[in-house]
PyMOL Python script that loads the backbone (N, CA, C, O; Angstrom):
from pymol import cmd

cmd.read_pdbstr("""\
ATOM      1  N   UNK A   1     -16.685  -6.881 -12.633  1.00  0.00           N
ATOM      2  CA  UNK A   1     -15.457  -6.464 -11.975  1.00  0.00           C
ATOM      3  C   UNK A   1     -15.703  -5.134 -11.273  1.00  0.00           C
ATOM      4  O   UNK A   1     -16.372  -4.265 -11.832  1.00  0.00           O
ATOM      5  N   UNK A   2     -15.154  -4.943  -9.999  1.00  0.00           N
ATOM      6  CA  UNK A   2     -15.519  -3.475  -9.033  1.00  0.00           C
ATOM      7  C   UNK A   2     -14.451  -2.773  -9.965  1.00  0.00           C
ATOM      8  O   UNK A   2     -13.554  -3.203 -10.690  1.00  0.00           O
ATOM      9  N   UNK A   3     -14.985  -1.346  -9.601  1.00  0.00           N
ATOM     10  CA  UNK A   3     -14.249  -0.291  -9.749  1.00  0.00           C
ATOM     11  C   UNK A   3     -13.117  -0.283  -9.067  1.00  0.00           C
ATOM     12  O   UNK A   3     -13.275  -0.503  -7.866  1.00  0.00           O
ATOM     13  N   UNK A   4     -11.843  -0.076  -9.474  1.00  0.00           N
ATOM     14  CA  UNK A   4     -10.403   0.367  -8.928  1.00  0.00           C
ATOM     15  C   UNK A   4     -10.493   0.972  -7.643  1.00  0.00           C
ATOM     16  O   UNK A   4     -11.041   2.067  -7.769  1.00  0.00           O
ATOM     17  N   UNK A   5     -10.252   0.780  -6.704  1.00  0.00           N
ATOM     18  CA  UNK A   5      -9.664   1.808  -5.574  1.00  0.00           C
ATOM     19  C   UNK A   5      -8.464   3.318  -5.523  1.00  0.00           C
ATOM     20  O   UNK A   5      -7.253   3.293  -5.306  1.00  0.00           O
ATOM     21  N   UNK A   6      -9.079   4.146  -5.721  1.00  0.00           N
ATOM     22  CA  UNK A   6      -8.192   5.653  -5.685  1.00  0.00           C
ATOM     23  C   UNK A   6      -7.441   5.055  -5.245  1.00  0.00           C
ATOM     24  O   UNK A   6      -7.786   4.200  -4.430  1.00  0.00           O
ATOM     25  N   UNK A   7      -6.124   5.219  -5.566  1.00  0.00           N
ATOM     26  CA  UNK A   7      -4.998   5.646  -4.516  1.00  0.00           C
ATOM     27  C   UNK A   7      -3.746   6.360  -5.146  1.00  0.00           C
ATOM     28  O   UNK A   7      -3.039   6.294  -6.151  1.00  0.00           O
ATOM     29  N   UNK A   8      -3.902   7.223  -3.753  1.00  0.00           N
ATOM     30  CA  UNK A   8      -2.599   8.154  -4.373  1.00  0.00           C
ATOM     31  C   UNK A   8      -1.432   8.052  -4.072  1.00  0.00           C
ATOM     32  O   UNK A   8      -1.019   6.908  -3.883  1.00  0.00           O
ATOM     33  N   UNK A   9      -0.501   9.172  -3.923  1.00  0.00           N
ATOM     34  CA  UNK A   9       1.060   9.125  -3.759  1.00  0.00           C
ATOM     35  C   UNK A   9       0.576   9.234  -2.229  1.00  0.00           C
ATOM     36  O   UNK A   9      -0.644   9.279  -2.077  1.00  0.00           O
ATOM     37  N   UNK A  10       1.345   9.281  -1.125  1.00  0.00           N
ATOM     38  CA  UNK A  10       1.226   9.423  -0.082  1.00  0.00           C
ATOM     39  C   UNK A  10       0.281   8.630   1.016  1.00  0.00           C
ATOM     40  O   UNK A  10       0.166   8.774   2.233  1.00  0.00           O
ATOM     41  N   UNK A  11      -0.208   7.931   0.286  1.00  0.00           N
ATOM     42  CA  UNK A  11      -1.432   7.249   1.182  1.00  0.00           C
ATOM     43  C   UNK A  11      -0.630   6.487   2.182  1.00  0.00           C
ATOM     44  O   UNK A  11       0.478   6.003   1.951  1.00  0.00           O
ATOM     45  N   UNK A  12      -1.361   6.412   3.457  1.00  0.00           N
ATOM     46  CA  UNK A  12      -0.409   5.503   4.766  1.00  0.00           C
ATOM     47  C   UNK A  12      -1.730   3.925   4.624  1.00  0.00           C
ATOM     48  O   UNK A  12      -2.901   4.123   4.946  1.00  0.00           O
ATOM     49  N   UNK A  13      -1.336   2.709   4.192  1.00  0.00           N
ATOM     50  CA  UNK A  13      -2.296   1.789   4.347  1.00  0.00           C
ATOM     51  C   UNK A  13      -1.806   1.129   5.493  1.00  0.00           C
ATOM     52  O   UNK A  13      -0.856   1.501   6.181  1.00  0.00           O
ATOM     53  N   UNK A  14      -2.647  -0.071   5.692  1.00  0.00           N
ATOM     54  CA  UNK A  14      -2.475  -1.188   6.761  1.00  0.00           C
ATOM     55  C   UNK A  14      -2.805  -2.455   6.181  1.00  0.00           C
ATOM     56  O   UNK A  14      -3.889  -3.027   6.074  1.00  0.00           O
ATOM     57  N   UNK A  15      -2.125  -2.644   5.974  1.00  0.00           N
ATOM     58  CA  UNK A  15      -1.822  -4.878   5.279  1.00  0.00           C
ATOM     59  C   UNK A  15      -2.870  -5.548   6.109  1.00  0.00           C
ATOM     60  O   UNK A  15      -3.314  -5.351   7.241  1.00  0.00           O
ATOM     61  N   UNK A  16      -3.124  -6.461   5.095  1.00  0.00           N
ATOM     62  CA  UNK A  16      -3.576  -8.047   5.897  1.00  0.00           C
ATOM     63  C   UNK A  16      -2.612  -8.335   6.800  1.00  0.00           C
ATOM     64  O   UNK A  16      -2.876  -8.130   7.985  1.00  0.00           O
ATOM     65  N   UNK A  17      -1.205  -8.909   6.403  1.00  0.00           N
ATOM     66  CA  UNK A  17      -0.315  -9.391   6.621  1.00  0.00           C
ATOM     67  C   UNK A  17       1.039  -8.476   7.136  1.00  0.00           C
ATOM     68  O   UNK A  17       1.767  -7.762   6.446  1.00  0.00           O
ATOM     69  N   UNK A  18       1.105  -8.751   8.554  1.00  0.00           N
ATOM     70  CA  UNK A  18       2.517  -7.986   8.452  1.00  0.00           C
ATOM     71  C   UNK A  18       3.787  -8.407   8.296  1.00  0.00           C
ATOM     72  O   UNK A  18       4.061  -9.561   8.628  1.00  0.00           O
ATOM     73  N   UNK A  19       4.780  -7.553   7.767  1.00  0.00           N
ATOM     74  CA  UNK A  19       5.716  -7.404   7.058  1.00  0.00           C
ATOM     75  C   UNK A  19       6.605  -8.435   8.330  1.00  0.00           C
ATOM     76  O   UNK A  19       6.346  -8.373   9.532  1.00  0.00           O
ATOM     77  N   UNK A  20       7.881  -9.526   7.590  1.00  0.00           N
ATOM     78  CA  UNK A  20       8.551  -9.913   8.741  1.00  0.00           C
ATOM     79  C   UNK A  20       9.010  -9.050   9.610  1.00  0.00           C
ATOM     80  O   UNK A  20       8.759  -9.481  10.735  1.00  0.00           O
ATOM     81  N   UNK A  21       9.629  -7.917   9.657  1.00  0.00           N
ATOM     82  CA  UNK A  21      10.097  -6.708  10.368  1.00  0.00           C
ATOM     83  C   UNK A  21       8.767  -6.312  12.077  1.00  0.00           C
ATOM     84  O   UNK A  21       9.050  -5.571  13.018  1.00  0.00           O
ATOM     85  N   UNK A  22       7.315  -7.186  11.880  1.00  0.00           N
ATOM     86  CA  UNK A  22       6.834  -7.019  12.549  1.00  0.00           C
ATOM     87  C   UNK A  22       5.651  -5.874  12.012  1.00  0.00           C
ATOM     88  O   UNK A  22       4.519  -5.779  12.488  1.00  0.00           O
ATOM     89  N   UNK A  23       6.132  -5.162  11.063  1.00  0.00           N
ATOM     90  CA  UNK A  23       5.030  -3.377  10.969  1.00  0.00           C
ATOM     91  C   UNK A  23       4.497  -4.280   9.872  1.00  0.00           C
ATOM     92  O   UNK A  23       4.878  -5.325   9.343  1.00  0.00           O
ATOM     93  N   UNK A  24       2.956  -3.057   9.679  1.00  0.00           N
ATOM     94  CA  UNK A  24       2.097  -3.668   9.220  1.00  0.00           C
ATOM     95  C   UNK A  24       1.211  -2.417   8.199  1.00  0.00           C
ATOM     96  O   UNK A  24       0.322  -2.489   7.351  1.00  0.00           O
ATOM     97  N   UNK A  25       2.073  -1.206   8.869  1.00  0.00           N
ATOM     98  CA  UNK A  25       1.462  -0.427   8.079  1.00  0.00           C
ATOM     99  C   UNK A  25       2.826   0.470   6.657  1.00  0.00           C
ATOM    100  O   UNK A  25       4.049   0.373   6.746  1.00  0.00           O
ATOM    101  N   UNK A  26       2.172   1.128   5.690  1.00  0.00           N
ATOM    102  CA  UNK A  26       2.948   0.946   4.310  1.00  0.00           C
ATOM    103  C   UNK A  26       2.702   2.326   4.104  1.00  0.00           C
ATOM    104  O   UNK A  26       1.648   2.803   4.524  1.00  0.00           O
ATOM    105  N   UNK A  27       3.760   3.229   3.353  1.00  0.00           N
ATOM    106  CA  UNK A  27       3.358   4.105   2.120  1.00  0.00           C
ATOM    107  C   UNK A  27       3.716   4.169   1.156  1.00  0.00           C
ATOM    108  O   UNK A  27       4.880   4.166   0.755  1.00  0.00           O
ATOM    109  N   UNK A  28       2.189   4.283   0.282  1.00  0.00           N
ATOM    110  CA  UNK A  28       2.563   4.784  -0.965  1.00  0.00           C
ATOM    111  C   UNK A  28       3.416   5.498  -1.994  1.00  0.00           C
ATOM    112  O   UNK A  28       3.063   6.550  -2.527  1.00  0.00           O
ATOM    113  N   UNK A  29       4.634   4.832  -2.263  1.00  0.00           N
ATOM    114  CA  UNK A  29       5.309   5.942  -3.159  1.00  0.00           C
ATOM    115  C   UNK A  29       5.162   5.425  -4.952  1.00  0.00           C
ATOM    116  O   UNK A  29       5.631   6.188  -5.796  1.00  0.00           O
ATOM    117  N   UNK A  30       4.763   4.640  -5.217  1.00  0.00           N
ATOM    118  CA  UNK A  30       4.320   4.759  -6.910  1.00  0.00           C
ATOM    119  C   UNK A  30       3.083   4.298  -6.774  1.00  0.00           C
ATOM    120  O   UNK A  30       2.540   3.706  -5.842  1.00  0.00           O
ATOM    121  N   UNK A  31       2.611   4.724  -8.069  1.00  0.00           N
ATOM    122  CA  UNK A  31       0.996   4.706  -8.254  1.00  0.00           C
ATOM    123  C   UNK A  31       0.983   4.271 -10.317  1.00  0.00           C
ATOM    124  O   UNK A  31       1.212   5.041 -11.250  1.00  0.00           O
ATOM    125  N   UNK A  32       0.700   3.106 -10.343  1.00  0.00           N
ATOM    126  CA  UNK A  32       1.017   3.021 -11.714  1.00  0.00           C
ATOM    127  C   UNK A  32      -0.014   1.540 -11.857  1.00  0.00           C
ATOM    128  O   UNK A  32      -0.984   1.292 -11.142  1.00  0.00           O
ATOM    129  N   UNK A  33       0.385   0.899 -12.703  1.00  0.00           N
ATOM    130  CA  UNK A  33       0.246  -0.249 -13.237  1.00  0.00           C
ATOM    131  C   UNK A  33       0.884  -1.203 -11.875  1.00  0.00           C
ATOM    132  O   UNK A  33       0.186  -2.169 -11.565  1.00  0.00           O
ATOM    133  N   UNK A  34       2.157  -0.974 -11.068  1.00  0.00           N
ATOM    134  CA  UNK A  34       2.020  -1.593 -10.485  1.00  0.00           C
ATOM    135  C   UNK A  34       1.927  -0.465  -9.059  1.00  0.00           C
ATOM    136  O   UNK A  34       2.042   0.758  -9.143  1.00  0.00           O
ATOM    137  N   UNK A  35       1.795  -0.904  -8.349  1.00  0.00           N
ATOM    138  CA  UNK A  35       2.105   0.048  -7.079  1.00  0.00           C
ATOM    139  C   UNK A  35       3.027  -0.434  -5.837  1.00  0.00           C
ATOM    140  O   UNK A  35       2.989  -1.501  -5.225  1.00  0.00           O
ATOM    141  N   UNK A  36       4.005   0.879  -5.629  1.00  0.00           N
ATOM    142  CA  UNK A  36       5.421   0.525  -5.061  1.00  0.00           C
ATOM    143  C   UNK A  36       4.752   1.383  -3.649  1.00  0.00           C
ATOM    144  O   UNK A  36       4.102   2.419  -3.509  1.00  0.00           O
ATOM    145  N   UNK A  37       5.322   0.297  -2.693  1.00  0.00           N
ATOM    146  CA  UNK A  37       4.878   0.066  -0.934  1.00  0.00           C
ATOM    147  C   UNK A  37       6.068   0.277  -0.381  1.00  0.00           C
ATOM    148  O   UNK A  37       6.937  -0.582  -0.532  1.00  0.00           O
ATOM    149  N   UNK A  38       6.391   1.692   0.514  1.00  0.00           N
ATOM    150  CA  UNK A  38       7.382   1.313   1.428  1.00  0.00           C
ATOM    151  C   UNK A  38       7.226   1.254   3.150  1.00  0.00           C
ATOM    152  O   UNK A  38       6.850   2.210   3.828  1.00  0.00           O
ATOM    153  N   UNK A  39       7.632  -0.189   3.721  1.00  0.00           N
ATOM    154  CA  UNK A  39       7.686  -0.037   5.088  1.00  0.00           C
ATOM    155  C   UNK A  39       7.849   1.115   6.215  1.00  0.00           C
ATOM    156  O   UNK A  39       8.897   1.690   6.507  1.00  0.00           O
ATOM    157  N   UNK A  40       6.713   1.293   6.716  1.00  0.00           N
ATOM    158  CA  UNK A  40       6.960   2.173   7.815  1.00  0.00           C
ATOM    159  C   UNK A  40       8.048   2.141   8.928  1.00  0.00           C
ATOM    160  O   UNK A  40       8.858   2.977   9.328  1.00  0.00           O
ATOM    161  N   UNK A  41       7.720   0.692   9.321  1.00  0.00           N
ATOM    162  CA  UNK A  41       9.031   0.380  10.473  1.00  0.00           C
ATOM    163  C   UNK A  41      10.212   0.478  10.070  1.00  0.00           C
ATOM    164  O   UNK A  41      10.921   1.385  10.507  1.00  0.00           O
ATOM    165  N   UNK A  42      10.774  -0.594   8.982  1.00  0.00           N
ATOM    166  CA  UNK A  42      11.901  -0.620   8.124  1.00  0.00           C
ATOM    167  C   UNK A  42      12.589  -0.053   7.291  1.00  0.00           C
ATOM    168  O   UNK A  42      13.814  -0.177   7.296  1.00  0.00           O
ATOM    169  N   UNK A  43      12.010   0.609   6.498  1.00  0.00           N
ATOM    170  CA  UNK A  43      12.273   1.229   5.180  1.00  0.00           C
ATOM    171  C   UNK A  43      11.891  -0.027   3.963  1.00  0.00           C
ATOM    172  O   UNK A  43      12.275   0.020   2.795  1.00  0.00           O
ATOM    173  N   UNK A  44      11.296  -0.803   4.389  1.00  0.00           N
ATOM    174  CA  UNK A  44      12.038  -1.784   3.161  1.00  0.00           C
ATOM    175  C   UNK A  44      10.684  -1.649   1.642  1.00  0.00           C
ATOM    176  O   UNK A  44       9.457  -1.716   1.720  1.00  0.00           O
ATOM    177  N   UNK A  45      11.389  -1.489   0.661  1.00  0.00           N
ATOM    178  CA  UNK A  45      10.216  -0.757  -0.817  1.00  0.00           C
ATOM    179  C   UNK A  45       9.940  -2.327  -1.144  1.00  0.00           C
ATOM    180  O   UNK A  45      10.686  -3.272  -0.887  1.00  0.00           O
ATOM    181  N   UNK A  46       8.782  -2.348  -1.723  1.00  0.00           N
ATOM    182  CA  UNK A  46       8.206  -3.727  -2.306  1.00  0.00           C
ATOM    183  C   UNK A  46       6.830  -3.163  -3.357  1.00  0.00           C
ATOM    184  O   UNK A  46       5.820  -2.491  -3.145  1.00  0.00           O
ATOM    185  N   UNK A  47       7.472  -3.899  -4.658  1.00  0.00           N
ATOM    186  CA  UNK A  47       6.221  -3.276  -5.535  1.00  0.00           C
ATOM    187  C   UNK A  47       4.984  -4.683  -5.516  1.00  0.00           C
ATOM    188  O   UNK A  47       5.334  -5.861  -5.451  1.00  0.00           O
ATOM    189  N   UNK A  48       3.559  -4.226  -5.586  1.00  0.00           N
ATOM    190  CA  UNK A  48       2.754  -5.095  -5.760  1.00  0.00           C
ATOM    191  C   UNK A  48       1.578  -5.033  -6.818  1.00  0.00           C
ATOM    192  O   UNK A  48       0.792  -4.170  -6.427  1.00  0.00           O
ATOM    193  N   UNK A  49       1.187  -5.545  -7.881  1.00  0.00           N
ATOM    194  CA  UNK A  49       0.266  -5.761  -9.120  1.00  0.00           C
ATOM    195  C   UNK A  49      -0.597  -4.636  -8.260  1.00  0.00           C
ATOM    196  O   UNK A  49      -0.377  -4.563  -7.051  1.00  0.00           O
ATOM    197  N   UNK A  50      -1.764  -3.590  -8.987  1.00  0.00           N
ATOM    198  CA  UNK A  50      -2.723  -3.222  -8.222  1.00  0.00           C
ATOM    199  C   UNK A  50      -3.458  -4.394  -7.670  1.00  0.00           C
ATOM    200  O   UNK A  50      -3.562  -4.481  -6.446  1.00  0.00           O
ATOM    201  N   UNK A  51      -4.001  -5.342  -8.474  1.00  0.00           N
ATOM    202  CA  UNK A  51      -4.951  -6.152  -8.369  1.00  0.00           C
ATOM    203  C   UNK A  51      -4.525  -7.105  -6.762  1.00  0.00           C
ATOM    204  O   UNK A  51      -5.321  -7.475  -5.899  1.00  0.00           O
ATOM    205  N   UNK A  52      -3.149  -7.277  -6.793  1.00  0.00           N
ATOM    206  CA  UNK A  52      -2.819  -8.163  -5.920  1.00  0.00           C
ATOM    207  C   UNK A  52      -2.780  -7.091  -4.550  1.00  0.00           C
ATOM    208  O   UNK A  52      -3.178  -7.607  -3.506  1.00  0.00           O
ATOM    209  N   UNK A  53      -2.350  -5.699  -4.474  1.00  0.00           N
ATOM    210  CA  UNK A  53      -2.131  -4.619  -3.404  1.00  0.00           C
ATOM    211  C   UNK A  53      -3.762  -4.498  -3.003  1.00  0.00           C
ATOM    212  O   UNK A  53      -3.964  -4.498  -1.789  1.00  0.00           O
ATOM    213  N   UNK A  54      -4.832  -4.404  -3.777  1.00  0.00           N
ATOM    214  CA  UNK A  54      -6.196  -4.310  -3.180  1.00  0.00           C
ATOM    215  C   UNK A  54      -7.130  -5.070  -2.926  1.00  0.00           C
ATOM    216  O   UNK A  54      -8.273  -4.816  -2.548  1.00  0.00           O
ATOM    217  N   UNK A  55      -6.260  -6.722  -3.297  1.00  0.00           N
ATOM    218  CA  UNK A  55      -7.159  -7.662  -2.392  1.00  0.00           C
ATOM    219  C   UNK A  55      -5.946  -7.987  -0.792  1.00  0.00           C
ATOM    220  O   UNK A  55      -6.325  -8.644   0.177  1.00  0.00           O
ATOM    221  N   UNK A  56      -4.505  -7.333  -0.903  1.00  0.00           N
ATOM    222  CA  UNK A  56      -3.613  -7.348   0.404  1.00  0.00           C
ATOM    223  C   UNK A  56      -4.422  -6.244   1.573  1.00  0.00           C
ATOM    224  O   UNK A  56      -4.724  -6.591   2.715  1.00  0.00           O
ATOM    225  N   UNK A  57      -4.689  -4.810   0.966  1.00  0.00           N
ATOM    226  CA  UNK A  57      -5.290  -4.033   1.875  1.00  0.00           C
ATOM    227  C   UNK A  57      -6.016  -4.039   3.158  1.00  0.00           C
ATOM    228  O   UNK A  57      -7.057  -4.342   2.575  1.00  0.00           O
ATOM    229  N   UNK A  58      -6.326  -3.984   4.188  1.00  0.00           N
ATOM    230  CA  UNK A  58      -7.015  -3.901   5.272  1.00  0.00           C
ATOM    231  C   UNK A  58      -7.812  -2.700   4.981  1.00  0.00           C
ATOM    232  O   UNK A  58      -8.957  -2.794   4.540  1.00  0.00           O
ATOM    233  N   UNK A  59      -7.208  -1.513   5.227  1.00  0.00           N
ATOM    234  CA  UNK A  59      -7.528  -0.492   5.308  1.00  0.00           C
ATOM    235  C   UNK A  59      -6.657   1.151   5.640  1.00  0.00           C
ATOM    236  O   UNK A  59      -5.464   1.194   5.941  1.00  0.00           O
ATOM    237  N   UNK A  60      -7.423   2.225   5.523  1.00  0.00           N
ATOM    238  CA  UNK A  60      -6.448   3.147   4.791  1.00  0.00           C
ATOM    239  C   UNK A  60      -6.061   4.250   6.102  1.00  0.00           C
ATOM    240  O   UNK A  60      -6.832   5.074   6.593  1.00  0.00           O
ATOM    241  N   UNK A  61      -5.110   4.076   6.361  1.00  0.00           N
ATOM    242  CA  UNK A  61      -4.754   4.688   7.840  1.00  0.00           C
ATOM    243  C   UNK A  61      -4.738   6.351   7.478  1.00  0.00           C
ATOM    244  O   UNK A  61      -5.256   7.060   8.341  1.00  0.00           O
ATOM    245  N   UNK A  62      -4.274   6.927   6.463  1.00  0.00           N
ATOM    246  CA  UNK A  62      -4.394   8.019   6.214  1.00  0.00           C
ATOM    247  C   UNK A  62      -3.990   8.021   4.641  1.00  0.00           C
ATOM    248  O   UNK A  62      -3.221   7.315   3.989  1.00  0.00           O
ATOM    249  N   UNK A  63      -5.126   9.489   4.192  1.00  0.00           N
ATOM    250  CA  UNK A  63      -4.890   9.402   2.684  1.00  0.00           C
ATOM    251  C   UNK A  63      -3.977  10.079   2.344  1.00  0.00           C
ATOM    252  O   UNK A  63      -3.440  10.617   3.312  1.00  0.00           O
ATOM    253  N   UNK A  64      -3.383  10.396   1.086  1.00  0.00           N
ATOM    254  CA  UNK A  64      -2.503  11.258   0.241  1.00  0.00           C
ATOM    255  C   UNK A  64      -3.221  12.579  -0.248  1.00  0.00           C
ATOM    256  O   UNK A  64      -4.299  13.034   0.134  1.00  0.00           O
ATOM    257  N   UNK A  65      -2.638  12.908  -0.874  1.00  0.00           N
ATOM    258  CA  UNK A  65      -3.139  14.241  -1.674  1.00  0.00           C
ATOM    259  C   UNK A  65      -3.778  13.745  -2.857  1.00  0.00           C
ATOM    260  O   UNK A  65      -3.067  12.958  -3.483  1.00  0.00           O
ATOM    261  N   UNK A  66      -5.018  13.992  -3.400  1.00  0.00           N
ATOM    262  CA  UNK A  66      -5.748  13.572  -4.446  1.00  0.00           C
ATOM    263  C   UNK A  66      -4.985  14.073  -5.979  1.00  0.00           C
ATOM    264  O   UNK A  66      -5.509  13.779  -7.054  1.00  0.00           O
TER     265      UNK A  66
END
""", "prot")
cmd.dss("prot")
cmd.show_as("cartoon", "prot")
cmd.util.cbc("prot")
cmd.orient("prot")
C-alpha cells in the first residue's frame, strides 16, 4: 500500500471529474479520516473517504499551510 498523500487545510485541488455546476477545482476545509471538499464555483461542501478523495485527485493547484 503507498504512503498517504499530505494534505492540508487550505489546499486548492483539481478533480478527475467535474462537479455538475461545471468547476472542477475544490478546497480543502477538513482533513481527517474523511476529508471535506468545498466547490470553488458553487460553494457546494462534499465529504469524501481519504482513500476514495486520492484516487478522485488530478492534481494540486495550490497547497495549504503545512
Amino acid at each position: 500500500m503507498p504512503a498517504p498523500i499530505p494534505i492540508y487545510l487550505g489546499d486548492v485541488v483539481q478533480m478527475r471529474k467535474s462537479h455538475p455546476c461545471g468547476g472542477d477545482t475544490w478546497r480543502v476545509v477538513r482533513v481527517g479520516a474523511e476529508i471535506g471538499i468545498r466547490c470553488l464555483t458553487c460553494e457546494r461542501k462534499v465529504f469524501l473517504s481519504r482513500a476514495e478523495f486520492e484516487r478522485r485527485i488530478r492534481q494540486f493547484v495550490e497547497r495549504g499551510a503545512s
